[in-house]
PDB file of N, CA, C and O in Angstrom:
ATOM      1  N   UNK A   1      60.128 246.371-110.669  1.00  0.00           N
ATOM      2  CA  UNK A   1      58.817 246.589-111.247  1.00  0.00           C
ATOM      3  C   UNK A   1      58.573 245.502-112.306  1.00  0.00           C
ATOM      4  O   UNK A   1      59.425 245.390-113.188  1.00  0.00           O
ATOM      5  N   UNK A   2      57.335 244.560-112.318  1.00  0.00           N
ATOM      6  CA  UNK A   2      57.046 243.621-113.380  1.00  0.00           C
ATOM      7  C   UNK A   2      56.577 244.412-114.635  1.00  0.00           C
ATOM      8  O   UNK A   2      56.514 245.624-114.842  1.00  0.00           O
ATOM      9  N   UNK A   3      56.304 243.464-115.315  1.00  0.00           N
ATOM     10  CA  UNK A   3      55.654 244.072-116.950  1.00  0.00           C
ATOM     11  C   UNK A   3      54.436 244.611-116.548  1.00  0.00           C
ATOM     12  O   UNK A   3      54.200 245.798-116.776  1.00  0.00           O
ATOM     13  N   UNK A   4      53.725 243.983-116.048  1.00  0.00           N
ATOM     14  CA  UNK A   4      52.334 244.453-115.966  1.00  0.00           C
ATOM     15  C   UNK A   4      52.187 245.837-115.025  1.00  0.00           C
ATOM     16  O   UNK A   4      51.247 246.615-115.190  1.00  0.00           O
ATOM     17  N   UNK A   5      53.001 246.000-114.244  1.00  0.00           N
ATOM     18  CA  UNK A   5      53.054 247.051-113.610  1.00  0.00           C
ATOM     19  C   UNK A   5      53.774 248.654-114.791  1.00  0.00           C
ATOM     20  O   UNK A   5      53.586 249.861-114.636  1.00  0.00           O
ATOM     21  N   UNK A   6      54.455 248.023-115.706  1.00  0.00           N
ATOM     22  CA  UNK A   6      55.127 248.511-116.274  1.00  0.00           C
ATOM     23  C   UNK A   6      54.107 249.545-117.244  1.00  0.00           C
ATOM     24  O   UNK A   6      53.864 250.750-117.318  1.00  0.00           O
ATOM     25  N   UNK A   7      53.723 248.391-117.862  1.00  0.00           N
ATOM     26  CA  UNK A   7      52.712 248.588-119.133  1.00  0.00           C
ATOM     27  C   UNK A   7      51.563 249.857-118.489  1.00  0.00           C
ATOM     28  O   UNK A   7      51.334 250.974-118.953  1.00  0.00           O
ATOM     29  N   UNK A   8      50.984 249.183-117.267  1.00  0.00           N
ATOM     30  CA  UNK A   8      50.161 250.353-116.259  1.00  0.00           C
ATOM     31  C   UNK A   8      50.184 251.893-116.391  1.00  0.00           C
ATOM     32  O   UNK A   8      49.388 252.832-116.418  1.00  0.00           O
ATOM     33  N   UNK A   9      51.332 251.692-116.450  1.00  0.00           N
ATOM     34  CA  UNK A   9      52.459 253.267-116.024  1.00  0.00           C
ATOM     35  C   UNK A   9      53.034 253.979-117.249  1.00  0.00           C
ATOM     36  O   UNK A   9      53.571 255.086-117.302  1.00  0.00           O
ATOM     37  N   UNK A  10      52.802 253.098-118.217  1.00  0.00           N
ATOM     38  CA  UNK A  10      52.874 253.427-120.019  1.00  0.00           C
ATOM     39  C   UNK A  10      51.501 253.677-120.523  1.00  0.00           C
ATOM     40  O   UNK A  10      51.314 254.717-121.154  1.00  0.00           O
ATOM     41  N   UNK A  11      50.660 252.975-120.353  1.00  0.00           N
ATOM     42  CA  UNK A  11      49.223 253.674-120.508  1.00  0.00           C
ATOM     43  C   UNK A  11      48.671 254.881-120.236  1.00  0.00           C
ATOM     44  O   UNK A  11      48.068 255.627-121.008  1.00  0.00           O
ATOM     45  N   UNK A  12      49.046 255.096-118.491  1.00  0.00           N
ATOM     46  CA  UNK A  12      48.568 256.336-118.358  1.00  0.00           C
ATOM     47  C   UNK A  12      49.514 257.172-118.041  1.00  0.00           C
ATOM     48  O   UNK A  12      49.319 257.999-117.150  1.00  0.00           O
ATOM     49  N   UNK A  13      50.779 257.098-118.760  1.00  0.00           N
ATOM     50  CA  UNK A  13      51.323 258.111-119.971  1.00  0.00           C
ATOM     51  C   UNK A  13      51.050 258.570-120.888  1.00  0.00           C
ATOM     52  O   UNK A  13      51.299 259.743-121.169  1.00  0.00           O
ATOM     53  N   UNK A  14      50.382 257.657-121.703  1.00  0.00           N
ATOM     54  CA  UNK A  14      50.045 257.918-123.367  1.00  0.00           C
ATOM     55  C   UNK A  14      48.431 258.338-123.091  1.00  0.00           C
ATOM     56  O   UNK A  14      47.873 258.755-124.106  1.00  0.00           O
ATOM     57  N   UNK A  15      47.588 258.293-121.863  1.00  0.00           N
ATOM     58  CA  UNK A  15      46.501 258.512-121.704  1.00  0.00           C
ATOM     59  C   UNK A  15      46.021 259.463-122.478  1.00  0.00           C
ATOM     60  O   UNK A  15      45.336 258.975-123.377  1.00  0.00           O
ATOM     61  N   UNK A  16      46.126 261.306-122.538  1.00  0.00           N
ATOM     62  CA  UNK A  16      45.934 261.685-122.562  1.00  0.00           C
ATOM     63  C   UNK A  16      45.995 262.268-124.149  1.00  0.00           C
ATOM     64  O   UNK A  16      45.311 263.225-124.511  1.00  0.00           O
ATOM     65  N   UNK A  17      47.022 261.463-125.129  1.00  0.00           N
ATOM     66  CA  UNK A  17      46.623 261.369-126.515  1.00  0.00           C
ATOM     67  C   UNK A  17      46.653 260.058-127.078  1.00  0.00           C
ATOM     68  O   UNK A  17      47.390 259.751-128.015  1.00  0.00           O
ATOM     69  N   UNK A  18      45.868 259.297-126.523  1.00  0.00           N
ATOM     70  CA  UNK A  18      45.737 257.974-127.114  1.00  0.00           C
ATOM     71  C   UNK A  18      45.251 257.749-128.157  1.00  0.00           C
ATOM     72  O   UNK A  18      45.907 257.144-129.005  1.00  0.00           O
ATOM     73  N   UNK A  19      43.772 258.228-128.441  1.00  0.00           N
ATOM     74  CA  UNK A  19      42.986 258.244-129.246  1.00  0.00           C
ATOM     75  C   UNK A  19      43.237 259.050-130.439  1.00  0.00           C
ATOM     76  O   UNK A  19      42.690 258.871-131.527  1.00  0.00           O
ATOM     77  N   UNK A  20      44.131 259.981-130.154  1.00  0.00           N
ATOM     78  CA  UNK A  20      44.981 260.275-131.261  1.00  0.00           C
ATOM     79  C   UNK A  20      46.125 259.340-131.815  1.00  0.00           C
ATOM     80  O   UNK A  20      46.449 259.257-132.999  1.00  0.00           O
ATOM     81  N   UNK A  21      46.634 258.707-130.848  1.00  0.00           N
ATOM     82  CA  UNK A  21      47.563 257.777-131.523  1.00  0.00           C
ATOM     83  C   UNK A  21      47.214 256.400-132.531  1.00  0.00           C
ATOM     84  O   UNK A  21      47.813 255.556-133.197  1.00  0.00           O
ATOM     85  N   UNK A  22      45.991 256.748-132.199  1.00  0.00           N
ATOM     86  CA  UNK A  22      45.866 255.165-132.874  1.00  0.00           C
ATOM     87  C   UNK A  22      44.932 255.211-134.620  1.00  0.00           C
ATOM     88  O   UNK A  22      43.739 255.514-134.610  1.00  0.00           O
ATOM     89  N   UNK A  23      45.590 254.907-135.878  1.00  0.00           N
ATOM     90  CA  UNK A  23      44.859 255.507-137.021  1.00  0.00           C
ATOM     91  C   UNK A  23      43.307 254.996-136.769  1.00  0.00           C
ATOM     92  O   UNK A  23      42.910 253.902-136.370  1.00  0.00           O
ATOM     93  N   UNK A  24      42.579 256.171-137.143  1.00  0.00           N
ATOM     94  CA  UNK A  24      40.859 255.820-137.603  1.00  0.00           C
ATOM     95  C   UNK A  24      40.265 256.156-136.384  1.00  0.00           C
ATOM     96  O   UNK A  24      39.047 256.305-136.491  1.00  0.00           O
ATOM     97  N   UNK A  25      40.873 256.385-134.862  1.00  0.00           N
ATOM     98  CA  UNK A  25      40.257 257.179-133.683  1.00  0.00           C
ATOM     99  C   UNK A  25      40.259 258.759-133.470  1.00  0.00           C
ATOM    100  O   UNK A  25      40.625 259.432-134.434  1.00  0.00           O
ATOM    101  N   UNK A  26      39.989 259.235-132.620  1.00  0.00           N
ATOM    102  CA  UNK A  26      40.179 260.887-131.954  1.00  0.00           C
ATOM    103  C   UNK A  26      38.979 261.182-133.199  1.00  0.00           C
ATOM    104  O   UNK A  26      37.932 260.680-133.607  1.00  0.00           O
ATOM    105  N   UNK A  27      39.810 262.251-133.470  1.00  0.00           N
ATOM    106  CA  UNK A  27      39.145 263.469-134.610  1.00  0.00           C
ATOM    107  C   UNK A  27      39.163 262.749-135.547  1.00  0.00           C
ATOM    108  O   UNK A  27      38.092 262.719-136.153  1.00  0.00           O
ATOM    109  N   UNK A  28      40.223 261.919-136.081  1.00  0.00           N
ATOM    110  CA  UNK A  28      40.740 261.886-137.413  1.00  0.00           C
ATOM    111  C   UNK A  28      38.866 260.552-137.968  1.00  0.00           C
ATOM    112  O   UNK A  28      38.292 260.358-139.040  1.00  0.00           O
ATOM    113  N   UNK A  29      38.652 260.075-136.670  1.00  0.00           N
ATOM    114  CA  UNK A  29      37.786 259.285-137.040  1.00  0.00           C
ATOM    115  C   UNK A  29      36.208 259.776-137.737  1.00  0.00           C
ATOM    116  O   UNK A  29      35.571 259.088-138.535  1.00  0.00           O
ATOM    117  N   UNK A  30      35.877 260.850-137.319  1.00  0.00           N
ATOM    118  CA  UNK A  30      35.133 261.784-137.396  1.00  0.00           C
ATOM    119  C   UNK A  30      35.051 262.320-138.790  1.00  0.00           C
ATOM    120  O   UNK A  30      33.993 262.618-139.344  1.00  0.00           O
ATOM    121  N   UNK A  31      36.206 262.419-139.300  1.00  0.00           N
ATOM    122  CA  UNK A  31      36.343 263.330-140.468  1.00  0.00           C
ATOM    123  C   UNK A  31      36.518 262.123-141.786  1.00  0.00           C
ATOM    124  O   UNK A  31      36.933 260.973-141.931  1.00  0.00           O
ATOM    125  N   UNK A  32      35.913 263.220-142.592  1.00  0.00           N
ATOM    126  CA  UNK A  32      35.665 262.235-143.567  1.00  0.00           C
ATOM    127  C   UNK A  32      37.394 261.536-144.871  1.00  0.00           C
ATOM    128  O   UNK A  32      37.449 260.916-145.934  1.00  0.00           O
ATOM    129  N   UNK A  33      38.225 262.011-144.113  1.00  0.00           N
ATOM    130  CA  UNK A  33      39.676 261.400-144.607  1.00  0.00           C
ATOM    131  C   UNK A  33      40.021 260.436-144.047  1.00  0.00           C
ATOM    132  O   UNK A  33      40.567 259.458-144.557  1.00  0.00           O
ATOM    133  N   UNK A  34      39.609 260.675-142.402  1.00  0.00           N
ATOM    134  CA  UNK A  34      39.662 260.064-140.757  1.00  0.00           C
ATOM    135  C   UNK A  34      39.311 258.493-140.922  1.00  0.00           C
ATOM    136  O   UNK A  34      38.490 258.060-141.731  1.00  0.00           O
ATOM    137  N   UNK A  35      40.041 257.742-140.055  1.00  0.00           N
ATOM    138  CA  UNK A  35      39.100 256.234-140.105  1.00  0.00           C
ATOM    139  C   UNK A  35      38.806 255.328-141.171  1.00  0.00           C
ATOM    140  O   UNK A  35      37.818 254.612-141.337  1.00  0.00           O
ATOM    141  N   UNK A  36      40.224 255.543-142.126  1.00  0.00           N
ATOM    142  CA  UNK A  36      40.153 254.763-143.517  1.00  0.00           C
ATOM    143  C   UNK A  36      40.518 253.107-142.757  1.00  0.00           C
ATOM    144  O   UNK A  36      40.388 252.159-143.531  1.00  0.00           O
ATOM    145  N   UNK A  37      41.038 252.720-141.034  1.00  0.00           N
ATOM    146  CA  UNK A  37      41.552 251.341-141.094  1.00  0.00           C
ATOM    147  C   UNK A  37      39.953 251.229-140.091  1.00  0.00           C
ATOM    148  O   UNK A  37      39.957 250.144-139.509  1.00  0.00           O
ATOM    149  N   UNK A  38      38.954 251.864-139.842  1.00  0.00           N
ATOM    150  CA  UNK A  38      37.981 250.981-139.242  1.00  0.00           C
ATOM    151  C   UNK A  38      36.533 251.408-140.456  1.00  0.00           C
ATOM    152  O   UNK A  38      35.407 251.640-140.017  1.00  0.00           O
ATOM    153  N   UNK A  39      36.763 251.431-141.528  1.00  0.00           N
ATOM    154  CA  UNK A  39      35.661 252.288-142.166  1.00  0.00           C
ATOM    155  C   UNK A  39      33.822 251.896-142.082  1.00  0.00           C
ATOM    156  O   UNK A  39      32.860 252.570-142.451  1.00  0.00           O
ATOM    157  N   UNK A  40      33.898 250.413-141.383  1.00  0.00           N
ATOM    158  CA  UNK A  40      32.521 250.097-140.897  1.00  0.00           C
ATOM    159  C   UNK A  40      32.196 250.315-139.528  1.00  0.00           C
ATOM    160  O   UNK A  40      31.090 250.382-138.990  1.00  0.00           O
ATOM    161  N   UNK A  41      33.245 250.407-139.094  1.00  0.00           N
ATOM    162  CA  UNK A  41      33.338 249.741-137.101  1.00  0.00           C
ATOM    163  C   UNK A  41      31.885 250.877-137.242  1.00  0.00           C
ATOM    164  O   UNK A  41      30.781 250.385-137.476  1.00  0.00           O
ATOM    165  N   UNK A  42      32.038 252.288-137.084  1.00  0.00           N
ATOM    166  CA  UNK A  42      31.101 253.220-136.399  1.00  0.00           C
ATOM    167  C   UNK A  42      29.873 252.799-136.384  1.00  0.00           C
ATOM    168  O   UNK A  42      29.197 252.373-135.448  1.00  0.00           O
ATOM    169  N   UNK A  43      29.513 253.014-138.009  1.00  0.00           N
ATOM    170  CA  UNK A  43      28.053 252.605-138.429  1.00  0.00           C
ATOM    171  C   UNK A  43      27.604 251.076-137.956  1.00  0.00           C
ATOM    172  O   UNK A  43      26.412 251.020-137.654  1.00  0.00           O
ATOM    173  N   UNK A  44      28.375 249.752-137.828  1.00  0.00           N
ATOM    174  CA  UNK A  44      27.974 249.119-137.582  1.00  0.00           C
ATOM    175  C   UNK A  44      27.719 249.592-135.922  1.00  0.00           C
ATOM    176  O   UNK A  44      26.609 249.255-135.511  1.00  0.00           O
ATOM    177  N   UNK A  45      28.326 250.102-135.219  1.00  0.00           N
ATOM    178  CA  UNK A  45      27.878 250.006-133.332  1.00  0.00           C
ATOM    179  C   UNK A  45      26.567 250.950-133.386  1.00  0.00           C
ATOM    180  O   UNK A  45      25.659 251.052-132.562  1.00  0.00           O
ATOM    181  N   UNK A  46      26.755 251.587-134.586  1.00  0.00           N
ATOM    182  CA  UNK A  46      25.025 252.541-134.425  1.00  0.00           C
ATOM    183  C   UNK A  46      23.998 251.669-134.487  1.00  0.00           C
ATOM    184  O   UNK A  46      23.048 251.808-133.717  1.00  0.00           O
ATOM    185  N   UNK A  47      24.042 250.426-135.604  1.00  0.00           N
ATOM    186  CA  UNK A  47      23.412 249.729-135.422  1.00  0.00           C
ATOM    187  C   UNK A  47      22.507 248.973-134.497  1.00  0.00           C
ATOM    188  O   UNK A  47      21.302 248.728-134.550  1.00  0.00           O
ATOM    189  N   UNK A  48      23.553 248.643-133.533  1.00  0.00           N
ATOM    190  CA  UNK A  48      23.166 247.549-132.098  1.00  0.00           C
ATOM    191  C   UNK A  48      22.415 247.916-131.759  1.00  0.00           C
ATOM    192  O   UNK A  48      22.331 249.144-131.772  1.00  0.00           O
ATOM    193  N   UNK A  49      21.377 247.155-131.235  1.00  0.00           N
ATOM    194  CA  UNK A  49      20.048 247.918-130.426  1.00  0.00           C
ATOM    195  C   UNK A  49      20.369 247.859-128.900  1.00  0.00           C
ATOM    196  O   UNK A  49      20.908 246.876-128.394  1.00  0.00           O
ATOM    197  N   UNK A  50      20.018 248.934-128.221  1.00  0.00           N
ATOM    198  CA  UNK A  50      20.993 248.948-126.562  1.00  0.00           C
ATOM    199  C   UNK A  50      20.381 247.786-125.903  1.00  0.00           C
ATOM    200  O   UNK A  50      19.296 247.212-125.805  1.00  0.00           O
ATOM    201  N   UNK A  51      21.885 247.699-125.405  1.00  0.00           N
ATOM    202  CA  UNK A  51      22.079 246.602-124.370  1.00  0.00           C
ATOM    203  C   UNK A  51      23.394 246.774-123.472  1.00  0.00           C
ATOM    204  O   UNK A  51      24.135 247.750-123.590  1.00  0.00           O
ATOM    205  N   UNK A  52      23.626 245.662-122.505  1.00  0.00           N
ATOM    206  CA  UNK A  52      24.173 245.678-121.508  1.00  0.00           C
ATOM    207  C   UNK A  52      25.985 245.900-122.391  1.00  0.00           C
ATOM    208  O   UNK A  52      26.116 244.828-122.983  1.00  0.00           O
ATOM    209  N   UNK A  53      26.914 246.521-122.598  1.00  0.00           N
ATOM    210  CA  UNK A  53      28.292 246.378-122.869  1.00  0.00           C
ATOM    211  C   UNK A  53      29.309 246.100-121.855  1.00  0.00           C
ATOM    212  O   UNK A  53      29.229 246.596-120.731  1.00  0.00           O
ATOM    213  N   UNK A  54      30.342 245.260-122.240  1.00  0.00           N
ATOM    214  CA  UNK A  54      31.276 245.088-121.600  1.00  0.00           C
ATOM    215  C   UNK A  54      31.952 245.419-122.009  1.00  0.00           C
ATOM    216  O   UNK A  54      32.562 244.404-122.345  1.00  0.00           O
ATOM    217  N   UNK A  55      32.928 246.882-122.625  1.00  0.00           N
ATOM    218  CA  UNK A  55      33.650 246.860-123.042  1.00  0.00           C
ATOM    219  C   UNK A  55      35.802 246.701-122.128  1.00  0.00           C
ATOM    220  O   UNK A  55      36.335 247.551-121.415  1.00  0.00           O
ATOM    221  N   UNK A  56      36.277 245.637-122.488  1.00  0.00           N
ATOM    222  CA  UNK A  56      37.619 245.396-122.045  1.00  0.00           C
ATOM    223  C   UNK A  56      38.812 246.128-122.765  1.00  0.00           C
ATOM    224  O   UNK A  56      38.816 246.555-123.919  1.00  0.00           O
ATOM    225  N   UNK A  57      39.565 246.167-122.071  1.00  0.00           N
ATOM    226  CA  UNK A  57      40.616 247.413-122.592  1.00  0.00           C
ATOM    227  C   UNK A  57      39.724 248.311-123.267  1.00  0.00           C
ATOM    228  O   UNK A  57      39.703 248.274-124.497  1.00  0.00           O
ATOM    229  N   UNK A  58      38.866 249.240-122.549  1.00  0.00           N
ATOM    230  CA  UNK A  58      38.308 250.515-123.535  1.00  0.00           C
ATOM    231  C   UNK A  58      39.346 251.475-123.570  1.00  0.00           C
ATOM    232  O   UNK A  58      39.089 252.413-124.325  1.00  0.00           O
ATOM    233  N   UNK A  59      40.651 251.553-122.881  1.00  0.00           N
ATOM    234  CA  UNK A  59      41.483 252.864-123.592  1.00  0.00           C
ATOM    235  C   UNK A  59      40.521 253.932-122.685  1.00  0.00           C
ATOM    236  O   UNK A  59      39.900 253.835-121.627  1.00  0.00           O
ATOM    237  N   UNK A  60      40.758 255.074-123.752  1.00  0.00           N
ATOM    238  CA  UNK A  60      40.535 255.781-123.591  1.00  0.00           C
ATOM    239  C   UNK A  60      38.672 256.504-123.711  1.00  0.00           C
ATOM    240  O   UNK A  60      38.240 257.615-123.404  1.00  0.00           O
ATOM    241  N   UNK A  61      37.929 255.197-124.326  1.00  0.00           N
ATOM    242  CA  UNK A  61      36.929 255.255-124.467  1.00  0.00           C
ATOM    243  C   UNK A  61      35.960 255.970-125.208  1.00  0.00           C
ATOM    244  O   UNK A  61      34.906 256.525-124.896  1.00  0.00           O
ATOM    245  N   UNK A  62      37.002 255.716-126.988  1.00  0.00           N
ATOM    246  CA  UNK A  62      36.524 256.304-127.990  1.00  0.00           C
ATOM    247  C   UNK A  62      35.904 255.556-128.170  1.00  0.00           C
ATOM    248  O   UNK A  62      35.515 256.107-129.199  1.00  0.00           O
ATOM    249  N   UNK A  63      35.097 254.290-128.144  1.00  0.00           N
ATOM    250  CA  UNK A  63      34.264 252.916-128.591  1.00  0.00           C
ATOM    251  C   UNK A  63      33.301 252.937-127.447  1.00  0.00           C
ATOM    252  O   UNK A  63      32.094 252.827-127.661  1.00  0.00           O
ATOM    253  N   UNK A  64      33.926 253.111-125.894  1.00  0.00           N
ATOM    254  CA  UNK A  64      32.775 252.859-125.153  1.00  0.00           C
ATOM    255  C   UNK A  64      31.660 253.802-125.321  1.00  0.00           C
ATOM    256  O   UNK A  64      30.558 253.368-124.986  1.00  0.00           O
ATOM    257  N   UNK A  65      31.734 255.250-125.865  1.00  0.00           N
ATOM    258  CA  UNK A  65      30.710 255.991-125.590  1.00  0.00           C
ATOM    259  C   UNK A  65      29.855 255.795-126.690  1.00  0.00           C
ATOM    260  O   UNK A  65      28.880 256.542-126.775  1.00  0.00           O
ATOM    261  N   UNK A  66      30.040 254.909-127.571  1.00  0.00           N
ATOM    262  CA  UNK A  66      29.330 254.229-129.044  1.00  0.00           C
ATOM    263  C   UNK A  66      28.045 254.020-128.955  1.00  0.00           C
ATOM    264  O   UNK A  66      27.143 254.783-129.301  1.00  0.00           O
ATOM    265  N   UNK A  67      27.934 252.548-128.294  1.00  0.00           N
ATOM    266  CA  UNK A  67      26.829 251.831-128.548  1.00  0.00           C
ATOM    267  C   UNK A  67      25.969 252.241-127.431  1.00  0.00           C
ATOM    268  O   UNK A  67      26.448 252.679-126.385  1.00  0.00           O
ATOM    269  N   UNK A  68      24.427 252.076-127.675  1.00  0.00           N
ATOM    270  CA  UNK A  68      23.564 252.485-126.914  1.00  0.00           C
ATOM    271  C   UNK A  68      22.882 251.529-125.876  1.00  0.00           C
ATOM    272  O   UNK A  68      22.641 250.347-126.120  1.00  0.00           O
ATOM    273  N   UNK A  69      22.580 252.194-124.625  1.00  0.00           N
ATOM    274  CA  UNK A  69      22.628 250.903-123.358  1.00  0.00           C
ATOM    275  C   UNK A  69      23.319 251.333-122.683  1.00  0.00           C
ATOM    276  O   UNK A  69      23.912 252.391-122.891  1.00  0.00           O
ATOM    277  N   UNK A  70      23.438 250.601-121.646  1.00  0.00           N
ATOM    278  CA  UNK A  70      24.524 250.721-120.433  1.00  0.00           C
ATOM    279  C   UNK A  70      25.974 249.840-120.778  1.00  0.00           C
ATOM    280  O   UNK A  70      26.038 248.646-121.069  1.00  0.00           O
ATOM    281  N   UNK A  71      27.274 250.960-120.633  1.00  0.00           N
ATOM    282  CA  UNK A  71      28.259 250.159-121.176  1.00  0.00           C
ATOM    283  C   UNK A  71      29.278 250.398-119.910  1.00  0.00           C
ATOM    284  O   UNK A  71      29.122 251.344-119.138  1.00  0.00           O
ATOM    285  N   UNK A  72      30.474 249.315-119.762  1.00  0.00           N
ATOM    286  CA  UNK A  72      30.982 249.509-118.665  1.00  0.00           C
ATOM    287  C   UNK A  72      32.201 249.332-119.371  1.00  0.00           C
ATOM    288  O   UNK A  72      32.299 248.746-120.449  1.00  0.00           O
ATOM    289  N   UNK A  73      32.925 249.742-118.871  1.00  0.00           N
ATOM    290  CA  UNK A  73      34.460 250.113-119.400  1.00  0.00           C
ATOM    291  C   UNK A  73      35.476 249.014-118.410  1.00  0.00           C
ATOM    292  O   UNK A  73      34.855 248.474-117.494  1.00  0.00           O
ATOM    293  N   UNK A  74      36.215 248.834-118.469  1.00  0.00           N
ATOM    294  CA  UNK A  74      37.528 248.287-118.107  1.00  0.00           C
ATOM    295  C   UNK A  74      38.781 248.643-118.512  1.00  0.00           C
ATOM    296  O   UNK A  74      38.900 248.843-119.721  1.00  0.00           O
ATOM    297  N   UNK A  75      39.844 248.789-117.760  1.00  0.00           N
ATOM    298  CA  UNK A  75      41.028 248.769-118.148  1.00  0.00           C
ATOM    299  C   UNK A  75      42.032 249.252-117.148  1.00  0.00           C
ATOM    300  O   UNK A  75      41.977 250.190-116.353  1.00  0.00           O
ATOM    301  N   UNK A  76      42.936 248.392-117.387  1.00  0.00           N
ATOM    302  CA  UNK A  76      44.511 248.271-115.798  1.00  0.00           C
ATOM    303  C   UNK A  76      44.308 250.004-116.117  1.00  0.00           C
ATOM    304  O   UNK A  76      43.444 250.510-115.401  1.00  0.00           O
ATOM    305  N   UNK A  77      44.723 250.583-116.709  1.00  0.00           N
ATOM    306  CA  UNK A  77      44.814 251.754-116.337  1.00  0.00           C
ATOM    307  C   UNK A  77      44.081 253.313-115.765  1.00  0.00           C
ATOM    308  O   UNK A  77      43.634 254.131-116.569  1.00  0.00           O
ATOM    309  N   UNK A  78      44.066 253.478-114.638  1.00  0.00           N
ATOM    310  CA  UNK A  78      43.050 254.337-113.947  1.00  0.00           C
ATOM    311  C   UNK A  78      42.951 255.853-114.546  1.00  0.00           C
ATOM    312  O   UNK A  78      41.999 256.596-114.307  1.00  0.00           O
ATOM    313  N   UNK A  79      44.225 256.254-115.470  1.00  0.00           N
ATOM    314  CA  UNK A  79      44.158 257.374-116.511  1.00  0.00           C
ATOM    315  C   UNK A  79      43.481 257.558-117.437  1.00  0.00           C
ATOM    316  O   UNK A  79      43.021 258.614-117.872  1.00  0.00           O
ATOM    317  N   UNK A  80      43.367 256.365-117.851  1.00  0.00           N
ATOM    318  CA  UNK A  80      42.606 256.193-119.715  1.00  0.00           C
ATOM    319  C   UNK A  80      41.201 255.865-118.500  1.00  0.00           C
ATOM    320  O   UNK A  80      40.203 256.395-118.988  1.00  0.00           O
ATOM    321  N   UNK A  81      40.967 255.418-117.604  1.00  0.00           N
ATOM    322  CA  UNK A  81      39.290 255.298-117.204  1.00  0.00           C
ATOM    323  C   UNK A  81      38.863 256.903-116.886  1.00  0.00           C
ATOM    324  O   UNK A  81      37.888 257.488-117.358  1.00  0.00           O
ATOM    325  N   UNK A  82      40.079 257.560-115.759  1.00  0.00           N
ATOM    326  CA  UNK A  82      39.456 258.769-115.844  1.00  0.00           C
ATOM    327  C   UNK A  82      38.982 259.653-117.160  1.00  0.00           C
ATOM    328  O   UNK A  82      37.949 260.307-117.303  1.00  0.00           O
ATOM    329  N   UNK A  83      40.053 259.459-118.044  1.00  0.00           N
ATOM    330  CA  UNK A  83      39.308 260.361-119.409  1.00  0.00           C
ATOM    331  C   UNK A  83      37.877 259.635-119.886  1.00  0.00           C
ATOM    332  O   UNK A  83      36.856 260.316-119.978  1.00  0.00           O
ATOM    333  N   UNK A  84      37.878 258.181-120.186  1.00  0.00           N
ATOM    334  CA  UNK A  84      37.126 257.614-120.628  1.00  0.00           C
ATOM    335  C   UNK A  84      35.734 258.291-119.958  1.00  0.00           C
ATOM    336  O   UNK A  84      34.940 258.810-120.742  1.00  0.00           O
ATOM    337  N   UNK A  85      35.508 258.291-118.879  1.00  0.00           N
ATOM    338  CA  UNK A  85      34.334 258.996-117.994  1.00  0.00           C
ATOM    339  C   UNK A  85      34.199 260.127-118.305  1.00  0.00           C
ATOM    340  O   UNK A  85      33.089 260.642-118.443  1.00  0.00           O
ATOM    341  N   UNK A  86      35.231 260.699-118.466  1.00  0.00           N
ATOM    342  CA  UNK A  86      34.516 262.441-118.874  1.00  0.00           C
ATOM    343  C   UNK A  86      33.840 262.326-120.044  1.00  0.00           C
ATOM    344  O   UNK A  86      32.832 262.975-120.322  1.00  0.00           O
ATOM    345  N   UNK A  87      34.532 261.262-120.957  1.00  0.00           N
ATOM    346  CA  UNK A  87      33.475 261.476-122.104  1.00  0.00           C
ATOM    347  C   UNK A  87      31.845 260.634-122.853  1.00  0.00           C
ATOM    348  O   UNK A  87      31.266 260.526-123.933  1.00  0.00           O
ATOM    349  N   UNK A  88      31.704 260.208-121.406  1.00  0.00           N
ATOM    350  CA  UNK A  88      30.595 259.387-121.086  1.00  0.00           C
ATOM    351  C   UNK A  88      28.935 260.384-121.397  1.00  0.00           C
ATOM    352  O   UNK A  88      28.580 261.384-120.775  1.00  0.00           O
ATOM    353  N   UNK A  89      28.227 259.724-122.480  1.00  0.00           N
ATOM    354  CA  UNK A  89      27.148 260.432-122.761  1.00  0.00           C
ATOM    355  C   UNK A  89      26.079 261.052-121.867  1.00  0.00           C
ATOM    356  O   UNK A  89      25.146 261.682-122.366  1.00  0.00           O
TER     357      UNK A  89
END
């Protein structure tokens, strides 16, 4: 098995609490303790006026369901896309 195949198969392992794993995503981002390492990211994507997104490596697709417009997700892993879609606006 190569790396890239590897990494694949480690992603959608961790799929299903990713967005918890990572500080300033999931819940924790939400809450007002939550999201002390992205403390502009949100408000600035409210900003954007909709348009076309590309988002690459979206994970689990706590960012893609952000900005307003049509956004398209990417990523090697077909776990983190399935969640990513369920939580599609």
């Amino acid at each position: 098995m190569d790396y890239h195949e590897r990494m694949r198969r480690y992603y959608d392992r961790l799929a299903p609490e990713y967005d918890d794993s990572i500080p300033g995503l999931g819940d924790k981002a939400e809450h007002p303790k939550g999201g002390e390492d992205m403390p502009d990211l949100l408000p600035a994507i409210s900003l954007v006026p909709p348009a076309r997104v590309l988002d690459v490596a979206c994970g689990a697709g706590f960012l893609t369901r952000r900005p307003a417009g049509e956004v398209v997700g990417l990523n090697r892993s077909e776990t983190m896309l399935e969640i990513a879609r369920k939580g599609v606006r």
